[in-house]
Gaussian input, Z-matrix of N, CA and C with variables (Angstrom, degrees):
# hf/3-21g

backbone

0 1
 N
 C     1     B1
 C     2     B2     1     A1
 N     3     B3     2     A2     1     D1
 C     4     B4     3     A3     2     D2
 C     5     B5     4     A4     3     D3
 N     6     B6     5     A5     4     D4
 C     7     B7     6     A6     5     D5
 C     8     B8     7     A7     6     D6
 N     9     B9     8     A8     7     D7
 C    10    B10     9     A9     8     D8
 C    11    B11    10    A10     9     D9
 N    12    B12    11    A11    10    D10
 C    13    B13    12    A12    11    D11
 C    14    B14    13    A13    12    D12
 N    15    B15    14    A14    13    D13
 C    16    B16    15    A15    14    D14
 C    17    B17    16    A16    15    D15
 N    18    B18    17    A17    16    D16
 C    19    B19    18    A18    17    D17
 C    20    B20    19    A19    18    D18
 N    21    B21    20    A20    19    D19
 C    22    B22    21    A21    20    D20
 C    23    B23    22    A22    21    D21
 N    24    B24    23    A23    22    D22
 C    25    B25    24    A24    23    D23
 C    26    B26    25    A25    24    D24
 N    27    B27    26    A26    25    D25
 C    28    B28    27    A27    26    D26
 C    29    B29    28    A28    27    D27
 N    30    B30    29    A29    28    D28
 C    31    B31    30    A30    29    D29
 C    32    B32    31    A31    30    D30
 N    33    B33    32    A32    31    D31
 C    34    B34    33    A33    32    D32
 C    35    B35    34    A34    33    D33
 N    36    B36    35    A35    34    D34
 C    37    B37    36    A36    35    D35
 C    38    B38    37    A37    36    D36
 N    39    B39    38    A38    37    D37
 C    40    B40    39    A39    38    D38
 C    41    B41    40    A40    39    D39
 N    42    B42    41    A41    40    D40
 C    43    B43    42    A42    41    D41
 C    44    B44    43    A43    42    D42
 N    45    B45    44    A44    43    D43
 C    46    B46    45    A45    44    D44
 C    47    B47    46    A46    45    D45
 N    48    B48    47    A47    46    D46
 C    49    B49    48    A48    47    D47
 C    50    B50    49    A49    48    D48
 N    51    B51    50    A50    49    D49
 C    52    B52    51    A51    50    D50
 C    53    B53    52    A52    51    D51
 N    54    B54    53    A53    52    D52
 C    55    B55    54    A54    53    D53
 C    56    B56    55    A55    54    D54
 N    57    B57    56    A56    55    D55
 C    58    B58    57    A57    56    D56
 C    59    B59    58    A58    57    D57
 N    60    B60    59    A59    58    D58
 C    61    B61    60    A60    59    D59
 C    62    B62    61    A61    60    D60
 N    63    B63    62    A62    61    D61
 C    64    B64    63    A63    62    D62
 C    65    B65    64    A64    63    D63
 N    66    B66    65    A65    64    D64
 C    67    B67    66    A66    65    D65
 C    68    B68    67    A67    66    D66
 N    69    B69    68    A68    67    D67
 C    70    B70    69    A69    68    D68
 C    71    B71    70    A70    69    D69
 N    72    B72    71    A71    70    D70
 C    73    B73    72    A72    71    D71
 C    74    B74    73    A73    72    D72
 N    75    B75    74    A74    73    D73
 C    76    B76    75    A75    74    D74
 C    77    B77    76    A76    75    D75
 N    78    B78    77    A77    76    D76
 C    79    B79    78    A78    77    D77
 C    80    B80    79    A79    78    D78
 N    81    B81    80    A80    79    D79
 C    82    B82    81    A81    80    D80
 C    83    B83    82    A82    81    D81
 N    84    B84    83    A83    82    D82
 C    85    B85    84    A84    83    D83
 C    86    B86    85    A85    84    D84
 N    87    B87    86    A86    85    D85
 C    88    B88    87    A87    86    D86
 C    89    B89    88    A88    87    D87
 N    90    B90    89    A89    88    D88
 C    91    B91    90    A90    89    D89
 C    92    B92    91    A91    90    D90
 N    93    B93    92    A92    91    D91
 C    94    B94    93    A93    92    D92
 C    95    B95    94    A94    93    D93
 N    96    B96    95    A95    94    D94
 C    97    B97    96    A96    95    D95
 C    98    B98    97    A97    96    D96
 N    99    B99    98    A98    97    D97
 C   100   B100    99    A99    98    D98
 C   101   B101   100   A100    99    D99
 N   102   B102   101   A101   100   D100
 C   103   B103   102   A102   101   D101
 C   104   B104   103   A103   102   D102
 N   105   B105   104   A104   103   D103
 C   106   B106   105   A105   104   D104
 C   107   B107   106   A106   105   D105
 N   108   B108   107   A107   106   D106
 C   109   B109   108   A108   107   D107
 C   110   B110   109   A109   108   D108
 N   111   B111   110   A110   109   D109
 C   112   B112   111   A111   110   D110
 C   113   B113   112   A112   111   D111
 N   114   B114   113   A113   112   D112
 C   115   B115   114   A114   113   D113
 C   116   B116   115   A115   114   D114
 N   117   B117   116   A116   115   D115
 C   118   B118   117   A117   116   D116
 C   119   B119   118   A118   117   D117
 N   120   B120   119   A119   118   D118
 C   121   B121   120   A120   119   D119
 C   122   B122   121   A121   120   D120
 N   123   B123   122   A122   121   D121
 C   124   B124   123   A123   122   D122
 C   125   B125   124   A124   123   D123
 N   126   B126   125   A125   124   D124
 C   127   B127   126   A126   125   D125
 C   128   B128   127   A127   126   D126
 N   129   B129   128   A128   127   D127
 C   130   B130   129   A129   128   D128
 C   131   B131   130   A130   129   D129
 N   132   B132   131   A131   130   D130
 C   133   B133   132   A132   131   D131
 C   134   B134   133   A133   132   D132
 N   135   B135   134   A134   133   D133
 C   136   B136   135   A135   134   D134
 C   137   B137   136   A136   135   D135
 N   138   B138   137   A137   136   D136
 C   139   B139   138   A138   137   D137
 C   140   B140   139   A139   138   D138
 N   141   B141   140   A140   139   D139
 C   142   B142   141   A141   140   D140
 C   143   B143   142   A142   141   D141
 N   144   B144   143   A143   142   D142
 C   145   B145   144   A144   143   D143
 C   146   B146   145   A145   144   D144
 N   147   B147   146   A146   145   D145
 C   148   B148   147   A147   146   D146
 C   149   B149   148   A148   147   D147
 N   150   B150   149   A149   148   D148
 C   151   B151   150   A150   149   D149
 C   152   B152   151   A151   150   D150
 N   153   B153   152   A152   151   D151
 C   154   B154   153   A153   152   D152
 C   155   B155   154   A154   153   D153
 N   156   B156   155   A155   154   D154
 C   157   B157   156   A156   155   D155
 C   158   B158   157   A157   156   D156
 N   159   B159   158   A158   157   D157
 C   160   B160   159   A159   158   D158
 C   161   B161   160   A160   159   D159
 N   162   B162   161   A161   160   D160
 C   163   B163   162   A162   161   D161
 C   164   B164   163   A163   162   D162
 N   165   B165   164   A164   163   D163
 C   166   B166   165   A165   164   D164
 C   167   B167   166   A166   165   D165
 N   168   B168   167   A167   166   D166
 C   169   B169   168   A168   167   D167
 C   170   B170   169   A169   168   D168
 N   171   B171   170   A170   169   D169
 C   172   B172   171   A171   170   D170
 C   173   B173   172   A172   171   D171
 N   174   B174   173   A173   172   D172
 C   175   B175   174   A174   173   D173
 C   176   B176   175   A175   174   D174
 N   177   B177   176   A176   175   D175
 C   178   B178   177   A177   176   D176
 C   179   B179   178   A178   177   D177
 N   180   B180   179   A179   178   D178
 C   181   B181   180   A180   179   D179
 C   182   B182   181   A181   180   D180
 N   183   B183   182   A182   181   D181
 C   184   B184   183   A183   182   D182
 C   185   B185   184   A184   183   D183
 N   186   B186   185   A185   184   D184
 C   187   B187   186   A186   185   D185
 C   188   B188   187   A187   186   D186
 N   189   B189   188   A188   187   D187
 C   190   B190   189   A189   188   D188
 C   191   B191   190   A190   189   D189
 N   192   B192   191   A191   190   D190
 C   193   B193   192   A192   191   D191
 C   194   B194   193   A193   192   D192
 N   195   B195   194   A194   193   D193
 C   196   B196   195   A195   194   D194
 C   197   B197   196   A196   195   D195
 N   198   B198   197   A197   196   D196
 C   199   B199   198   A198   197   D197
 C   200   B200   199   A199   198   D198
 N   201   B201   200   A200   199   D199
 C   202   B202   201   A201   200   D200
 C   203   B203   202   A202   201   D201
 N   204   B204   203   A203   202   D202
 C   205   B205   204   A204   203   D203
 C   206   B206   205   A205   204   D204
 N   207   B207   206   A206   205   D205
 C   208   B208   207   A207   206   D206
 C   209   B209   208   A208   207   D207
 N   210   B210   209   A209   208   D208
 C   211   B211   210   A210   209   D209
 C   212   B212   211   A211   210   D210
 N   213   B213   212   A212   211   D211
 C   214   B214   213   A213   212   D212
 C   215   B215   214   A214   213   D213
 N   216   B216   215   A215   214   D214
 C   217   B217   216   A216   215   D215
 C   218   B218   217   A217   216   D216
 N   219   B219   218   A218   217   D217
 C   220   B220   219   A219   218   D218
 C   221   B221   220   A220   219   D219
 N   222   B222   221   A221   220   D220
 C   223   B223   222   A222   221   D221
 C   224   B224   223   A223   222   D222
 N   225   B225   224   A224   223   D223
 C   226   B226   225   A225   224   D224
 C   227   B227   226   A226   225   D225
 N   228   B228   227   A227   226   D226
 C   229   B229   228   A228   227   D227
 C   230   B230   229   A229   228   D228
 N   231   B231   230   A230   229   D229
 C   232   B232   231   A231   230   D230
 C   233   B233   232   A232   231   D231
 N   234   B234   233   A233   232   D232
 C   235   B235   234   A234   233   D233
 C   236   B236   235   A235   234   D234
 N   237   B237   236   A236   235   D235
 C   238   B238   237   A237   236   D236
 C   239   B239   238   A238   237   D237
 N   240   B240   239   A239   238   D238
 C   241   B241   240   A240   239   D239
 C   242   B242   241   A241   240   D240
 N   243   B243   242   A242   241   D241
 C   244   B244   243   A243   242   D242
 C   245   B245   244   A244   243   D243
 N   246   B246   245   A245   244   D244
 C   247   B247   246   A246   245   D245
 C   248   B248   247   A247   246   D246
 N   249   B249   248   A248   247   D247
 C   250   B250   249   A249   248   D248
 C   251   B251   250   A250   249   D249
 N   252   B252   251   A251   250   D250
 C   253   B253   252   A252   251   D251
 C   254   B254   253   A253   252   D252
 N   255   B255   254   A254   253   D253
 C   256   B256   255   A255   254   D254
 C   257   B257   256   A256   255   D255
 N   258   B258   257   A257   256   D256
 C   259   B259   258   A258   257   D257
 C   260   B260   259   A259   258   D258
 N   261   B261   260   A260   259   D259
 C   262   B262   261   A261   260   D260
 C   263   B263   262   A262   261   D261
 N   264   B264   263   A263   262   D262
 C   265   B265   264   A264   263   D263
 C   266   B266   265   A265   264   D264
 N   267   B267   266   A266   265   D265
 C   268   B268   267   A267   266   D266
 C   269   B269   268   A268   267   D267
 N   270   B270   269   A269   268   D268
 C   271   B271   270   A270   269   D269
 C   272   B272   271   A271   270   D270
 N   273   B273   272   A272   271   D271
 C   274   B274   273   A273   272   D272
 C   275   B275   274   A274   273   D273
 N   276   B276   275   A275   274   D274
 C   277   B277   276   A276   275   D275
 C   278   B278   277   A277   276   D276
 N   279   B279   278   A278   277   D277
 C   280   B280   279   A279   278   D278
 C   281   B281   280   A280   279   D279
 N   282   B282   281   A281   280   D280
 C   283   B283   282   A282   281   D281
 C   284   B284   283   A283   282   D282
 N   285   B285   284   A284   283   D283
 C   286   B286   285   A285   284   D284
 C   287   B287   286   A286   285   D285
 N   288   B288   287   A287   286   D286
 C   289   B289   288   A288   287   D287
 C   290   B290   289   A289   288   D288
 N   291   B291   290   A290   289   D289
 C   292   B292   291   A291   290   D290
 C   293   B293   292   A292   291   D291
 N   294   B294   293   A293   292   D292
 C   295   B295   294   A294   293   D293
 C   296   B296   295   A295   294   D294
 N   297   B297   296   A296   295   D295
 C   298   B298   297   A297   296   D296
 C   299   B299   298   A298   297   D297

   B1=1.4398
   B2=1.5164
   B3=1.0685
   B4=1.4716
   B5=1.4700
   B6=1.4990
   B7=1.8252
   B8=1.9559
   B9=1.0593
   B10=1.5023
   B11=1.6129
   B12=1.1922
   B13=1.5233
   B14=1.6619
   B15=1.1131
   B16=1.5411
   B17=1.6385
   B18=1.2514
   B19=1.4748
   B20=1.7114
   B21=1.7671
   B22=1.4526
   B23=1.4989
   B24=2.0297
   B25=1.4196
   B26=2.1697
   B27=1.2963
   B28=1.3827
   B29=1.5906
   B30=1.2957
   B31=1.5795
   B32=1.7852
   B33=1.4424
   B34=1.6330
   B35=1.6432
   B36=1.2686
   B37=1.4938
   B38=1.4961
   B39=1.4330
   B40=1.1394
   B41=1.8380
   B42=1.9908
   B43=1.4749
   B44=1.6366
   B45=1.2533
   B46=1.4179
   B47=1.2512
   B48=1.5709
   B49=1.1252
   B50=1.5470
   B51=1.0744
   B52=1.9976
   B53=1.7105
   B54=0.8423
   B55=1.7958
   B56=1.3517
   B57=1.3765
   B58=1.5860
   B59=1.2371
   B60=1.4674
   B61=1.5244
   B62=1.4478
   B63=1.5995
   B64=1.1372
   B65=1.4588
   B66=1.1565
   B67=1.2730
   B68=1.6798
   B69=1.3473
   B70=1.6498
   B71=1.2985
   B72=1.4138
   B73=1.8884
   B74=1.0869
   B75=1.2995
   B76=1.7850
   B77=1.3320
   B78=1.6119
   B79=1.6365
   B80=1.4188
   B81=1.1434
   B82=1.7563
   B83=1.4056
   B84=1.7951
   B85=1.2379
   B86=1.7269
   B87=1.1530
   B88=1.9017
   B89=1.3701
   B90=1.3625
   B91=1.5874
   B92=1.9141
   B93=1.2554
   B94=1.9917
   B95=1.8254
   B96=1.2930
   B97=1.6888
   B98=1.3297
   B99=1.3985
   B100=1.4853
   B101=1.6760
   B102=1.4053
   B103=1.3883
   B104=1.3924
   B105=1.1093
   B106=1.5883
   B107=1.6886
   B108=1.2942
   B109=1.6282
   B110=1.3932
   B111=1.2010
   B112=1.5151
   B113=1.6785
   B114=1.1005
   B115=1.3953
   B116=1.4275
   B117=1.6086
   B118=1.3616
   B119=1.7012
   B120=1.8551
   B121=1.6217
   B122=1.0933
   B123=1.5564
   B124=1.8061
   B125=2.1991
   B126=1.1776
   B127=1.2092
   B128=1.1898
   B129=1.5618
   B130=1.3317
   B131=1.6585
   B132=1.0432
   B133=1.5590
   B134=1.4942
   B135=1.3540
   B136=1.2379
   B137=1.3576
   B138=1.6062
   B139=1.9859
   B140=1.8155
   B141=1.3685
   B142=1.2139
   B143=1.8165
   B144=1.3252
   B145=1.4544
   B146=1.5915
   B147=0.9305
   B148=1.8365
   B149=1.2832
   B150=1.5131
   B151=1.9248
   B152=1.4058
   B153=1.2382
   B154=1.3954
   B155=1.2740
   B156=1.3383
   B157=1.8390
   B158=1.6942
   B159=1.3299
   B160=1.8983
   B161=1.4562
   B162=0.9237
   B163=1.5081
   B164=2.2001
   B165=0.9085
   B166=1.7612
   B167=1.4776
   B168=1.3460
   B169=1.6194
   B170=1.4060
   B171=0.6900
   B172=1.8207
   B173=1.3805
   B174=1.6090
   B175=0.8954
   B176=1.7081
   B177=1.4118
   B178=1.1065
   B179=1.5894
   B180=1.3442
   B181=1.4577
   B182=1.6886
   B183=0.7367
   B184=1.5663
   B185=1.4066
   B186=1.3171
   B187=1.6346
   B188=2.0229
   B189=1.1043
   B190=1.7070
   B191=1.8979
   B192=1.3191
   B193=1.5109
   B194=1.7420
   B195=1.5461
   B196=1.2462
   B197=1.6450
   B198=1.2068
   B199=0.7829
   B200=2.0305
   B201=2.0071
   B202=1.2192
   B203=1.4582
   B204=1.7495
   B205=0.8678
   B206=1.8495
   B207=1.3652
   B208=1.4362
   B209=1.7539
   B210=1.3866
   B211=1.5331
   B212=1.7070
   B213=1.2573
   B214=1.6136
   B215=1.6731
   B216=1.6425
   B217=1.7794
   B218=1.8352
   B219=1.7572
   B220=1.4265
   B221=1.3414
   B222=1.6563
   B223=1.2498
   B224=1.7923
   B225=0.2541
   B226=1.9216
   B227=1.4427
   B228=1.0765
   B229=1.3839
   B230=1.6376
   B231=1.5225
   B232=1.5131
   B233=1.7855
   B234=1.4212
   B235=1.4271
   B236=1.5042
   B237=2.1007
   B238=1.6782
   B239=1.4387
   B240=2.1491
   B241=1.3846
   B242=1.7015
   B243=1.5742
   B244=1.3476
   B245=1.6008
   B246=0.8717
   B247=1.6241
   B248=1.3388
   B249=1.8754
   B250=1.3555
   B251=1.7571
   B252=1.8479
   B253=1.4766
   B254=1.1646
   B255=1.3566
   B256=1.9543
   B257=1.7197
   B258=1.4952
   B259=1.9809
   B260=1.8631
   B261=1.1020
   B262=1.3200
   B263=1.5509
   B264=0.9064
   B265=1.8761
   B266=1.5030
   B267=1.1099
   B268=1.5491
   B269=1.5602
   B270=1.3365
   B271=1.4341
   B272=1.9714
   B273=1.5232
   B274=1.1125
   B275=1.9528
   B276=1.3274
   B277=1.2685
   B278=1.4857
   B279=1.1742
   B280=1.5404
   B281=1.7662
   B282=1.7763
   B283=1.4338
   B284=1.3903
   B285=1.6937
   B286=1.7290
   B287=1.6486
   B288=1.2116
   B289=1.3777
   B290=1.5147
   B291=1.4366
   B292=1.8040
   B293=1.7122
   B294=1.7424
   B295=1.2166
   B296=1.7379
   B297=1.4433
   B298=1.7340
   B299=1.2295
   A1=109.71
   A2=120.70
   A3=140.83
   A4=112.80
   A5=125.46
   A6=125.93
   A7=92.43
   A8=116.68
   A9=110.96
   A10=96.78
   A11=126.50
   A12=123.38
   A13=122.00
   A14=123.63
   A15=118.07
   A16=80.71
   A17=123.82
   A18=124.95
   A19=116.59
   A20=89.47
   A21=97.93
   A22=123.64
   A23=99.24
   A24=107.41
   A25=78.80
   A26=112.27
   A27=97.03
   A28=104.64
   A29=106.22
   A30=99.08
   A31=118.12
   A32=89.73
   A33=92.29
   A34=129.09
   A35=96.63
   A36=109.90
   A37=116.15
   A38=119.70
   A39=131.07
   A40=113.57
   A41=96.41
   A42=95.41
   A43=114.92
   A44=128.74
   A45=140.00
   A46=134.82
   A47=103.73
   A48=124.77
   A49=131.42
   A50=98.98
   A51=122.64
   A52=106.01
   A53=112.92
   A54=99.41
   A55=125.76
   A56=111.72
   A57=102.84
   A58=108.60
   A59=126.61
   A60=127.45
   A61=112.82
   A62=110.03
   A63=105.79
   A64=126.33
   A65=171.75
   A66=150.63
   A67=104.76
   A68=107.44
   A69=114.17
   A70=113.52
   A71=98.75
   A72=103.98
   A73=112.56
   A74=124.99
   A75=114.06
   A76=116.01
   A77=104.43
   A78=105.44
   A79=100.75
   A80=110.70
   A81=121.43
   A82=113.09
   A83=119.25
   A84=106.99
   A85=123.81
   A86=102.99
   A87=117.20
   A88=101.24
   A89=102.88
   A90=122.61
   A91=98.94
   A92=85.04
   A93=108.40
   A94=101.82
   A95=116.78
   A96=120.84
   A97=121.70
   A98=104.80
   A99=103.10
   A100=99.20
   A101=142.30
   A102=110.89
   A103=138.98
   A104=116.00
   A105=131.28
   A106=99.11
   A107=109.42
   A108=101.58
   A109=92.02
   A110=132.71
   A111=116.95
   A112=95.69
   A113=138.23
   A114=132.25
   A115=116.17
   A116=106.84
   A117=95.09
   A118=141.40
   A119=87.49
   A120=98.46
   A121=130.99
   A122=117.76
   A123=105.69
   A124=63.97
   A125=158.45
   A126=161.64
   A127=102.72
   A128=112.30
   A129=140.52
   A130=102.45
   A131=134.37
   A132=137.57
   A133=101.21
   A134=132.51
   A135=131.26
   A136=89.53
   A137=130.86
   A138=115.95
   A139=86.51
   A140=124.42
   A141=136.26
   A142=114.64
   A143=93.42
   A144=96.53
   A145=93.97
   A146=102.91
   A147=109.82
   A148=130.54
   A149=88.62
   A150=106.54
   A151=98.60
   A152=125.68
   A153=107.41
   A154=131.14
   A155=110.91
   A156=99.80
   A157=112.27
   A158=108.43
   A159=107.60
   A160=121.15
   A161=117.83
   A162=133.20
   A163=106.73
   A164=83.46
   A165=78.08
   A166=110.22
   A167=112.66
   A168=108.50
   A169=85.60
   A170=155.40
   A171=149.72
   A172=82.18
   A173=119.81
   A174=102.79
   A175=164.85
   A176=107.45
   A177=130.52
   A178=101.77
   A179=132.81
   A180=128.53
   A181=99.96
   A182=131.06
   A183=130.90
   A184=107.97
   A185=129.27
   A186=104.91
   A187=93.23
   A188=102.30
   A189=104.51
   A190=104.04
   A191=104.36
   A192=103.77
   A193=79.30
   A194=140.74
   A195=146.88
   A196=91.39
   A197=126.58
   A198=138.42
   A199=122.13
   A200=97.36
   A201=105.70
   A202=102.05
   A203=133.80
   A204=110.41
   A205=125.58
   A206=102.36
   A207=101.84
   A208=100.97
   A209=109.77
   A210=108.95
   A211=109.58
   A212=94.63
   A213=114.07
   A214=119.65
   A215=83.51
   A216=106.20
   A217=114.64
   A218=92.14
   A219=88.97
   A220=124.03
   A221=119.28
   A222=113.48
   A223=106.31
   A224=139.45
   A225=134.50
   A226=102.59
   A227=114.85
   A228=123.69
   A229=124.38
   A230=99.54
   A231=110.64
   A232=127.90
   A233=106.94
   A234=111.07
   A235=124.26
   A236=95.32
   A237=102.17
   A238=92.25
   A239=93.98
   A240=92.27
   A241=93.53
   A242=115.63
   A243=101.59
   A244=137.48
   A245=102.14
   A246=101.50
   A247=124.85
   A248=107.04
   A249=109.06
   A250=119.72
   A251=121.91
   A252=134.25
   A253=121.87
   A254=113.33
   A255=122.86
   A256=99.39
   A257=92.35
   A258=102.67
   A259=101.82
   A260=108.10
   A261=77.98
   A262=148.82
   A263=100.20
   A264=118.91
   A265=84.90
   A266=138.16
   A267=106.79
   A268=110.18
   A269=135.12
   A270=141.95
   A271=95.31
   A272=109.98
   A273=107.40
   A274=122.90
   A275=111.91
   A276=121.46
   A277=94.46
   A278=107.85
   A279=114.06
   A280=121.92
   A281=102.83
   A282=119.12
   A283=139.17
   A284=97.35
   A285=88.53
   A286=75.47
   A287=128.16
   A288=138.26
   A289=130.79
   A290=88.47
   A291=108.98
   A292=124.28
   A293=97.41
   A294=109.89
   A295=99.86
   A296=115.49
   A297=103.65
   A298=89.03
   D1=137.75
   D2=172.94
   D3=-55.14
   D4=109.50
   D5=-169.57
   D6=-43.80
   D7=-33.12
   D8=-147.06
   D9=-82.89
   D10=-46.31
   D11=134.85
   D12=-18.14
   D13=-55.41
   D14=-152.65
   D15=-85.19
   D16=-45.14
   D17=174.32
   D18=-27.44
   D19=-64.32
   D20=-170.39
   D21=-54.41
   D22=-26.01
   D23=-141.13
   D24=-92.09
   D25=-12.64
   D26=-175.88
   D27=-93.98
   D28=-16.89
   D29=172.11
   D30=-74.20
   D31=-33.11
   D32=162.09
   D33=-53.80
   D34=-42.11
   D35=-174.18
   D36=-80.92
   D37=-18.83
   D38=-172.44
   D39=-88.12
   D40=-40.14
   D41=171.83
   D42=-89.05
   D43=10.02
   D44=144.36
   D45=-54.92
   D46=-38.48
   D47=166.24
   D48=-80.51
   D49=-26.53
   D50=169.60
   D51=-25.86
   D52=128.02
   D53=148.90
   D54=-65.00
   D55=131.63
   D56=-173.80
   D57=-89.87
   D58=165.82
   D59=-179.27
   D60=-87.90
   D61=161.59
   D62=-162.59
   D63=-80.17
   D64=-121.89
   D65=138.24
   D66=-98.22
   D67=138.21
   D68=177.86
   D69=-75.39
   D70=162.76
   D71=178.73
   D72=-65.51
   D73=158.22
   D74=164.49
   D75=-91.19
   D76=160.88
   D77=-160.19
   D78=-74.09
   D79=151.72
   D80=166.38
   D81=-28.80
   D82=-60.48
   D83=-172.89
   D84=-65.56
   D85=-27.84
   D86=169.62
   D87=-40.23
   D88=-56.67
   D89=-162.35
   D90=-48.41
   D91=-79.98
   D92=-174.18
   D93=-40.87
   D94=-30.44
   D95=179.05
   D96=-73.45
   D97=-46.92
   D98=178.88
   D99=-87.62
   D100=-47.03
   D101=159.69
   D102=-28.44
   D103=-30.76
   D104=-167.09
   D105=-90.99
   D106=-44.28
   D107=-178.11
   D108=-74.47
   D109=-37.07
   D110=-156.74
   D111=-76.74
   D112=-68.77
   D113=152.32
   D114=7.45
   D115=-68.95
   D116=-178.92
   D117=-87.53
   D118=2.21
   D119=153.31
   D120=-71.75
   D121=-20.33
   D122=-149.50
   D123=-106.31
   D124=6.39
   D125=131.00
   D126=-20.99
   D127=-84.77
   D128=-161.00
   D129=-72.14
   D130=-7.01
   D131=-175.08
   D132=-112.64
   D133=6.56
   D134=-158.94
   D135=-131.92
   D136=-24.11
   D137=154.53
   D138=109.53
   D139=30.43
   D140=152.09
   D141=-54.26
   D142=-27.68
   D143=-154.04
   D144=-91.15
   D145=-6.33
   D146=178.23
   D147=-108.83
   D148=-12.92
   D149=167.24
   D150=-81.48
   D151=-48.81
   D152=174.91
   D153=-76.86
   D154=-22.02
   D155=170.85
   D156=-84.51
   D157=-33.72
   D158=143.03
   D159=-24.90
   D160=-68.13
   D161=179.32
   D162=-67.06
   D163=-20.44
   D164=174.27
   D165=-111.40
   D166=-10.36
   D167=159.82
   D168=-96.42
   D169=93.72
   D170=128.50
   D171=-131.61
   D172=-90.55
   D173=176.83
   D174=-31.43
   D175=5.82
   D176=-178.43
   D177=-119.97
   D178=-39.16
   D179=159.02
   D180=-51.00
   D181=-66.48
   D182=173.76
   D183=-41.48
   D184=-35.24
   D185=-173.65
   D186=-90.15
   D187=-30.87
   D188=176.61
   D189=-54.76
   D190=-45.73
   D191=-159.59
   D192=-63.39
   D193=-72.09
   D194=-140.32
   D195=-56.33
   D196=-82.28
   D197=166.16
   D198=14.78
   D199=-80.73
   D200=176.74
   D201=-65.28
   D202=-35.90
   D203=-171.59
   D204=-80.62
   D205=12.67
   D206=175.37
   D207=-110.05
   D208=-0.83
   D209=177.70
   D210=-82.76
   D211=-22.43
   D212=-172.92
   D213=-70.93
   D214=-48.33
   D215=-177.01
   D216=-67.28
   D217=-33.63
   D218=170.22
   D219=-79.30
   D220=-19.94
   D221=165.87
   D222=-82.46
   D223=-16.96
   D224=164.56
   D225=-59.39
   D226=-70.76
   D227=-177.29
   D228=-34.73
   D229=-65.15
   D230=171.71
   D231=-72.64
   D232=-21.38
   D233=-176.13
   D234=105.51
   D235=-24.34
   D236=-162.89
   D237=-113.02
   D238=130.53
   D239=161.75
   D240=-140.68
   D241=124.31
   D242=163.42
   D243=-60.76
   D244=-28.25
   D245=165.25
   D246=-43.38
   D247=-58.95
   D248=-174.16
   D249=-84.62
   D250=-16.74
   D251=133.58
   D252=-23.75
   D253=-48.20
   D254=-174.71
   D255=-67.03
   D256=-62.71
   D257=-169.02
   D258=-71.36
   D259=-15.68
   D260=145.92
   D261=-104.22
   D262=30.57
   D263=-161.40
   D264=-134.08
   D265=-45.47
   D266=169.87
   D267=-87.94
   D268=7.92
   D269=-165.39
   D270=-100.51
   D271=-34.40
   D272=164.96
   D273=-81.81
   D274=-26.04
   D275=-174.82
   D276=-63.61
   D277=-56.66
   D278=-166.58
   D279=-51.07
   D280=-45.26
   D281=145.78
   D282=-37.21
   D283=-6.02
   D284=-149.90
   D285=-128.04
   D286=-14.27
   D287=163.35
   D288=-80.60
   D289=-20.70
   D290=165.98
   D291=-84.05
   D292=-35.75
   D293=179.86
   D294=-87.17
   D295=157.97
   D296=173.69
   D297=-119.81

């Protein structure tokens, strides 16, 4: 065997033997990150996430409810609704097919 070998193989054996150090603290910001995600799991496991999309379908039944009810007011208002023009023109056809 090659001295420069027997060298290596005792430097090997020697830093094997070392005491290793103990594990370091973690840095502050590690710290503040995984608190904050963990925070915002036991959040999200608690049905947060459904109060707010709750709250944004409410709010959207509300712009639907406003909505039809100003589609409504303008047909009241003016007199004209095609829908109820149509049913009556086949509401009379149908009459006029009943009567001989």
């Amino acid at each position: 065997m090659n001295p420069i070998d027997r060298q290596l193989n005792r430097l090997f054996k020697s830093a094997s033997q070392a005491p290793k150090p103990g594990p370091e603290e973690a840095p502050f910001g590690l710290e503040t990150r995984v608190m904050a995600d963990w925070r915002a799991s036991l959040r999200a496991e608690n049905g947060d996430v459904f109060v707010a999309w709750f709250g944004r379908a409410a709010i959207g039944a509300c712009l639907l409810a406003l909505l039809s009810l100003a589609l409504n007011y303008h047909e009241l208002t003016t007199g004209e609704s095609g829908v109820s023009a149509e049913l009556a023109i086949a509401d009379s056809s149908m009459q006029k097919g009943l009567n001989p």
